[in-house]
C-alpha positions in Angstrom: 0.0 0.0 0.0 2.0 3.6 -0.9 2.8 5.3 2.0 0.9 8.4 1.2 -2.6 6.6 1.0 -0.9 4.8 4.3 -1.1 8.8 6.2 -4.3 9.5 4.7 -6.1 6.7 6.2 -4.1 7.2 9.7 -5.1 10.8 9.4 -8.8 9.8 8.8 -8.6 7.4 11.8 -7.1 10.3 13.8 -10.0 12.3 13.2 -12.4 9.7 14.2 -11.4 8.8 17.2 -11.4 12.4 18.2 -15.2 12.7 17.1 -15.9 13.1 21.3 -13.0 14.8 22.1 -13.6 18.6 20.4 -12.9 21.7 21.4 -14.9 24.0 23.7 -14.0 27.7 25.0 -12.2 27.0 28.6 -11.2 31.1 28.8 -12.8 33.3 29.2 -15.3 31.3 31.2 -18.5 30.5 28.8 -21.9 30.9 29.5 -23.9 27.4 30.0 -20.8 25.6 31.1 -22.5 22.5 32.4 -24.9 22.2 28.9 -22.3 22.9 26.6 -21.7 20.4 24.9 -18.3 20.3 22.0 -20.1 19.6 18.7 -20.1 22.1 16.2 -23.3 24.5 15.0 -26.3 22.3 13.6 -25.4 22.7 9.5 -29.1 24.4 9.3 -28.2 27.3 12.1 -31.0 26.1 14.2 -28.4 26.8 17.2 -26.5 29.6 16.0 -25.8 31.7 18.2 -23.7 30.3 21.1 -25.1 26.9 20.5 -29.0 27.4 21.4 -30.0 25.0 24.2 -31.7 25.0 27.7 -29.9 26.7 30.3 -27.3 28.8 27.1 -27.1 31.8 29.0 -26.4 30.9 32.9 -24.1 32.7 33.7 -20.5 31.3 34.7 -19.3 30.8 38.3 -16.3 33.2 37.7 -16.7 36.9 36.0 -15.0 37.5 32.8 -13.5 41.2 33.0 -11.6 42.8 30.6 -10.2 45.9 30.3 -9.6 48.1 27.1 -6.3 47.5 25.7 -4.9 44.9 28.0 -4.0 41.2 26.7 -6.7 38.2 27.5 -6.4 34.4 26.8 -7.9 32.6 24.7 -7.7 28.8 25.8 -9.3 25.3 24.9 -10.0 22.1 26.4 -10.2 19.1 24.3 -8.0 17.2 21.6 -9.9 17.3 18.5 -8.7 20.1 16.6 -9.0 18.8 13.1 -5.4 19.8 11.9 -6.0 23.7 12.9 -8.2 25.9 11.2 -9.1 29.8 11.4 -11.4 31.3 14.5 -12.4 34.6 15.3 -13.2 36.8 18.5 -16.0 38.7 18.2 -18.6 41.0 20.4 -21.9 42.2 20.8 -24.0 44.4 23.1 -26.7 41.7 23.5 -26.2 39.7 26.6 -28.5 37.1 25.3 -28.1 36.9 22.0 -30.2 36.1 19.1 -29.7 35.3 15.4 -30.6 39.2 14.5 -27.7 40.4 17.1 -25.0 42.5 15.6 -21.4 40.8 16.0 -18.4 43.2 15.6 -14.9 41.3 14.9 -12.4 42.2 17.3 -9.2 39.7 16.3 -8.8 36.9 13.6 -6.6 34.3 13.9 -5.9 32.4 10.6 -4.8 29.1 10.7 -3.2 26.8 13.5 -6.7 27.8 15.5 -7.2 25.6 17.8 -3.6 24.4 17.1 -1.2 24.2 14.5 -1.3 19.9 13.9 -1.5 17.1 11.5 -4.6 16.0 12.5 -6.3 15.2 16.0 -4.2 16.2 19.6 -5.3 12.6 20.6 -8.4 11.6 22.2 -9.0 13.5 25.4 -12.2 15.7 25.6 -10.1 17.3 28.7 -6.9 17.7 26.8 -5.1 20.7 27.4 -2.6 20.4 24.3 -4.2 23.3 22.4 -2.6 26.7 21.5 -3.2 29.6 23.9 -4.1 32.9 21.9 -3.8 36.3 23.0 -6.2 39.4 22.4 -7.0 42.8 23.5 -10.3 44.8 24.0 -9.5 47.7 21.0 -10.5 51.2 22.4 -13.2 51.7 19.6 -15.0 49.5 22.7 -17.0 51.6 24.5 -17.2 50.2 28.4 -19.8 48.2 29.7 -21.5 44.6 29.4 -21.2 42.6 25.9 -21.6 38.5 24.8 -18.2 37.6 23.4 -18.0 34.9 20.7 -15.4 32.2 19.9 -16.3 30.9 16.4 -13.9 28.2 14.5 -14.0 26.9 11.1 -12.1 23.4 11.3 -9.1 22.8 8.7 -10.0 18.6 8.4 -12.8 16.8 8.3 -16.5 17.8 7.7 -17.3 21.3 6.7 -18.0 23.0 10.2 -18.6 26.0 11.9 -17.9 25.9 16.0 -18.9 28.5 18.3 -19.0 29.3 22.1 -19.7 32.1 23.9 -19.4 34.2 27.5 -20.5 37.2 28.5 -18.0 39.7 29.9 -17.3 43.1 31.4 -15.5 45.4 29.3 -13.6 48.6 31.4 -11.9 51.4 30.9 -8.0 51.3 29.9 -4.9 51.6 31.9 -2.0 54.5 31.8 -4.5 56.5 29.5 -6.9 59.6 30.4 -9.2 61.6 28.6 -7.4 65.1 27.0 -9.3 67.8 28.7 -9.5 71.8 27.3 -6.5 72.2 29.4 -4.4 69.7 27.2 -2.5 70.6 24.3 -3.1 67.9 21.4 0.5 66.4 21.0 -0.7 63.9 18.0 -0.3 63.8 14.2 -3.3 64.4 12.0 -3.7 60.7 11.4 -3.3 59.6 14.4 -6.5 61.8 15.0 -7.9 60.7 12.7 -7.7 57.4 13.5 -9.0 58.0 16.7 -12.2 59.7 15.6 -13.5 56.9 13.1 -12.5 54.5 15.6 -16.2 53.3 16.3 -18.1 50.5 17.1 -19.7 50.5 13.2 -15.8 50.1 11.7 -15.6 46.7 13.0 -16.4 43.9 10.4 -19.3 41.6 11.2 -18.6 38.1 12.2 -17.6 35.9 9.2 -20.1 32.6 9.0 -20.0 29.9 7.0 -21.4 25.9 6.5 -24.9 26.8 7.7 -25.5 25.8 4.7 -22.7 25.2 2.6 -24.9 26.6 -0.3 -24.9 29.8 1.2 -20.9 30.0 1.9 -18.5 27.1 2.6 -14.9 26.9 3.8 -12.4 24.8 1.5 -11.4 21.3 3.0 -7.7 20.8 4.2 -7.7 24.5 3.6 -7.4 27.2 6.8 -9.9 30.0 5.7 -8.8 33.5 4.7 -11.6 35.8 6.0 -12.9 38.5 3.4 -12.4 41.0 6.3 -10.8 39.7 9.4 -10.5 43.6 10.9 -7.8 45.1 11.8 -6.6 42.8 14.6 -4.7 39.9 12.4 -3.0 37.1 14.2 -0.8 34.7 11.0 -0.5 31.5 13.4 -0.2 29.0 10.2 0.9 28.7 7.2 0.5 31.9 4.6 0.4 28.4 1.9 -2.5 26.9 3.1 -4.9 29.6 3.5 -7.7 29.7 0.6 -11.0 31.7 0.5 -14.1 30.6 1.2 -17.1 30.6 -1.7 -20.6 30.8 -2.5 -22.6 33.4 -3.0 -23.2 34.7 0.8 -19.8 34.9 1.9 -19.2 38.5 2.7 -17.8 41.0 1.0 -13.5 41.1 0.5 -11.9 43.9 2.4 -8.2 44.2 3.4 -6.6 43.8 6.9 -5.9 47.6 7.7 -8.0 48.1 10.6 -11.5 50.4 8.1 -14.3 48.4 7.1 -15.4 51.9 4.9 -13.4 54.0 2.6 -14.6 57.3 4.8 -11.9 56.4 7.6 -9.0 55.5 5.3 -10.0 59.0 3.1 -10.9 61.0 6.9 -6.4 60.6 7.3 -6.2 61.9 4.0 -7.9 64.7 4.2 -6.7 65.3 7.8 -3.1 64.6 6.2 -3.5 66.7 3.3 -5.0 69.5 5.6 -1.7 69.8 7.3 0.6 70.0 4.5 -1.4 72.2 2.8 -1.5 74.5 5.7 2.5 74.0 6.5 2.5 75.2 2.6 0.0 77.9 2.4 2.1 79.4 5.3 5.2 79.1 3.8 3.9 81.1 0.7 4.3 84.0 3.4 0.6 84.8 3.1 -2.1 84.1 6.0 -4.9 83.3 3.3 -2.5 80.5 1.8 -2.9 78.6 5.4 -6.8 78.8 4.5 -6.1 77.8 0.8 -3.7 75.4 1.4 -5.5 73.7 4.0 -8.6 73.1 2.1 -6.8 72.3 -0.8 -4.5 69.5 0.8 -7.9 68.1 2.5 -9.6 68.1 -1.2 -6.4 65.9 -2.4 -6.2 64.1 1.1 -9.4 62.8 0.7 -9.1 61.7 -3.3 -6.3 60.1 -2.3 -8.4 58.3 0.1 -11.4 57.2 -2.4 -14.1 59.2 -0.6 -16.9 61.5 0.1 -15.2 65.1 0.5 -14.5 65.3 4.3 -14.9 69.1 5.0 -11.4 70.6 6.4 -13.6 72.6 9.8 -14.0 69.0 10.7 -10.3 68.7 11.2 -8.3 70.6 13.9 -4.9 71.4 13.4 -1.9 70.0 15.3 1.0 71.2 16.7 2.9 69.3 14.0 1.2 71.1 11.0 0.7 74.7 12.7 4.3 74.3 14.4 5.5 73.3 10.5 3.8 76.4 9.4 5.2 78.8 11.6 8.8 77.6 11.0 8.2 77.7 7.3 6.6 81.1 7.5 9.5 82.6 10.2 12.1 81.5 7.8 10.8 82.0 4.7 12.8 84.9 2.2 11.7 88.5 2.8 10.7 89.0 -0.8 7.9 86.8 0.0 6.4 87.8 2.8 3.3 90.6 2.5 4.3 94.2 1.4 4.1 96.6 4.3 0.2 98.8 4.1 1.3 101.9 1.8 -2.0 103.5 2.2 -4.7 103.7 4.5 -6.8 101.9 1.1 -4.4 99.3 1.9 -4.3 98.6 5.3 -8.4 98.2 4.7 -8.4 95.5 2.7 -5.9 94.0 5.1 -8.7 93.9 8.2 -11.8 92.9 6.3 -14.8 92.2 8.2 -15.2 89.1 10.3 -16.3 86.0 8.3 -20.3 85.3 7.7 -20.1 81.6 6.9 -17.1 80.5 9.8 -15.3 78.2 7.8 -11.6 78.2 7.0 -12.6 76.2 3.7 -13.2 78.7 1.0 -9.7 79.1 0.6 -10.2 82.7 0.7 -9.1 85.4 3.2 -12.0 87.5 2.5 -14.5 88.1 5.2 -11.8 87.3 7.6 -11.2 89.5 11.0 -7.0 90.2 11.8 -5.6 90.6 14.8 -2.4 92.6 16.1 0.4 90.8 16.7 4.1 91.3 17.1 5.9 87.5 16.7 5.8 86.7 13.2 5.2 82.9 12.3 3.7 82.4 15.6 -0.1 80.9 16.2 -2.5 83.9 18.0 -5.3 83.1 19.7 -8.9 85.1 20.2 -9.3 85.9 23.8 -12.5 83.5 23.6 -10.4 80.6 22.4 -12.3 80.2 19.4 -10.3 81.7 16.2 -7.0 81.0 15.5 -4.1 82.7 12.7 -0.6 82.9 12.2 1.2 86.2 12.5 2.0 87.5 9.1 4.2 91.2 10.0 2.4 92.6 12.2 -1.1 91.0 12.1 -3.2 87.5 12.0 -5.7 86.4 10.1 -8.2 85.1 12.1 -10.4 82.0 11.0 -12.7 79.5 13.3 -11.2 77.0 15.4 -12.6 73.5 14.4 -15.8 72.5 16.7 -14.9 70.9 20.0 -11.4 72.4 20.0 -10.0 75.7 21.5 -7.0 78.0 21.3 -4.9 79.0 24.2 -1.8 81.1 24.9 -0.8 79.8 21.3 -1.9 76.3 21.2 -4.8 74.1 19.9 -6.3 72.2 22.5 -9.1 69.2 22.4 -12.3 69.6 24.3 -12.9 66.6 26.5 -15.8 64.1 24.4 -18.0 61.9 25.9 -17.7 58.0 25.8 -20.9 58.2 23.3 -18.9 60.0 20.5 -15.5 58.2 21.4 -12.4 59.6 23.0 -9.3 61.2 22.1 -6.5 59.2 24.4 -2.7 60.3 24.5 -0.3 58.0 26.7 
């Protein structure tokens, strides 16, 4: 008999005799611990979620808590782990949840999930063999109570779907804290940015597949490659044996870089462009260039990102951009900075009157108020806080702070948000 048909048939009689011995969620602590059994989902979804069954959702004798940012364990007892596979982490706010609940994908693990194996661990439904897995809370969590799901798509043997859950307590981070108005915003634009379309609605939805097959199936002997794992991507097999799943209900394909829409991704452009074109419209020596500039690099930021126009009043400046602008502007040749007033015609249209629409977007200096100042390149501040220029000679052009931020003594500053709207965090 060859010695490849030889393995196959050893493999097959692996798998077999682990039929009893599969894998169920030891941490966190599940929900319905002494009902659970460690079959996979019924084919026609008739348990999905958590594995439907009296007594699901009693509660376990110890409480899962898990705060935002810090590593938890993922862990297994059993032996049958069917050569590997790919499994997923995922939340929701329903602490009972239902088939219409709304998962959000927090970390993907493809392949070698359970375990990275030939075929079976052995025959043990309280083997302990199985990889341990690590994953964090991501801070586009808000606090509070949520279900978490372990789902698992087996690499050998029948085309399954596994899936155990636990409810859990989510908390606020460590050695973070909110940035108050007092707080100077020490970030880069798309750093910012990435904090602000950091939301619960960016998370993929849970990937599900064989219940049916018709509707989506995973590829035997194959680890699955999820059309959107999120942006929390653990590689724990083999790049070689990962293959797609197919059929016509198998989500859509989306890339690993932490956006599940293109208005994130194009929000850092804009909020990127937005600062070099305000670094360059202050360089050009002229206050209206920082206005011009500005909305211009957000209109370029965001076709760069393949989006909806994000307006630039949306995004406040940063130290970085407005510090770039005032060293550009301070050391930029004489012969382009602004002609001193030569008549008193001049020096009026230099101090126009204050703006009617309060937005630095039109690219335009017109219907902007100026202020005195005497440090050129430097950012000036309205005594309310909420206008902001740079000193051009002896005067700023003034234009509207964006909402929810302030100036002060020369800097840009965050107003504190609420958990509701998400948080700006520094360390």
């Amino acid at each position: 008999m060859p010695s490849n048909t030889i393995a196959l048939l050893a493999a097959a009689f692996t798998l077999l005799s682990g039929t009893n011995a599969h894998m169920i969620m030891k941490t966190p602590s599940p929900y319905g611990a002494a009902s659970l059994n460690n079959s996979p989902l019924d084919p026609s979804g008739s348990d999905f979620p958590c594995k439907q069954r009296g007594g699901v959702y009693d509660p376990p004798a110890s409480k899962n808590t898990m705060p935002i940012g810090v590593d938890q364990t993922l862990s297994f007892t059993g032996s049958a782990v069917h050569g590997g596979g790919s499994c997923q982490i995922s939340l929701t706010k329903d602490l009972k949840p239902t088939k219409s609940s709304k998962w959000m994908v927090i970390h993907s693990i493809e392949g070698g999930c359970p375990a990275k194996a030939e075929g079976n661990l052995g025959n043990d439904p309280n083997g302990s063999g199985a990889g341990t897995f690590k994953y964090k809370v991501p801070s586009g969590i808000d606090p509070g109570e949520y279900t978490l799901a372990w789902t698992w798509f087996n690499k050998i043997g029948n085309r399954e779907m596994y899936m155990n859950c636990a409810p859990i307590t989510v908390t606020g981070g460590t050695g973070k804290r909110d940035i108050t108005d007092d707080d100077t915003f020490n970030t880069t634009a798309t750093d910012a940015s990435d904090e602000i379309f950091k939301r619960e609605a960016d998370f993929p939805e849970m990937f599900k597949a064989n219940m049916p097959a018709t509707d989506c199936t995973t590829t035997s002997a194959k680890d699955v490659k999820f059309p959107n794992p999120g942006s929390s991507l653990e590689m724990a097999g083999d790049a070689s044996s990962l293959a797609p799943p197919t059929g016509p209900n198998c989500g859509s394909s989306k890339a690993a870089s932490g956006s599940d829409s293109t208005g994130a991704s194009s929000a850092a452009g804009a909020a990127s462009g937005a600062a070099s074109g305000a670094a360059s419209g202050a360089a050009s020596g002229a206050a209206s260039g920082v206005a011009s500039g500005a909305a211009s690099g957000a209109a370029s930021g965001a076709a760069s990102g393949a989006s909806p126009v994000v307006s630039i009043s949306a995004i406040p400046p940063t130290p970085t951009s407005m510090g770039a602008a005032a060293s550009s502007a301070a050391s930029a040749p004489a012969a382009s900075a602004p002609a001193p007033a030569a008549s008193s015609s001049t020096s009026s249209a230099a101090e126009p009157a204050p703006p009617s629409s309060g937005s630095a977007s039109s690219g335009s200096s017109a219907g902007m108020a100026s202020m005195p100042c005497t440090s050129p390149g430097a950012v000036v501040c309205s005594a309310d806080g909420m206008k902001f220029g740079l000193c051009q000679g002896s005067s700023a052009i003034m234009q509207p702070v964006a909402q929810g931020t302030s100036c002060v003594g020369g800097k840009i500053g965050f107003a504190k948000r609420s958990a509701k709207f998400g948080r700006f965090y520094r360390s």
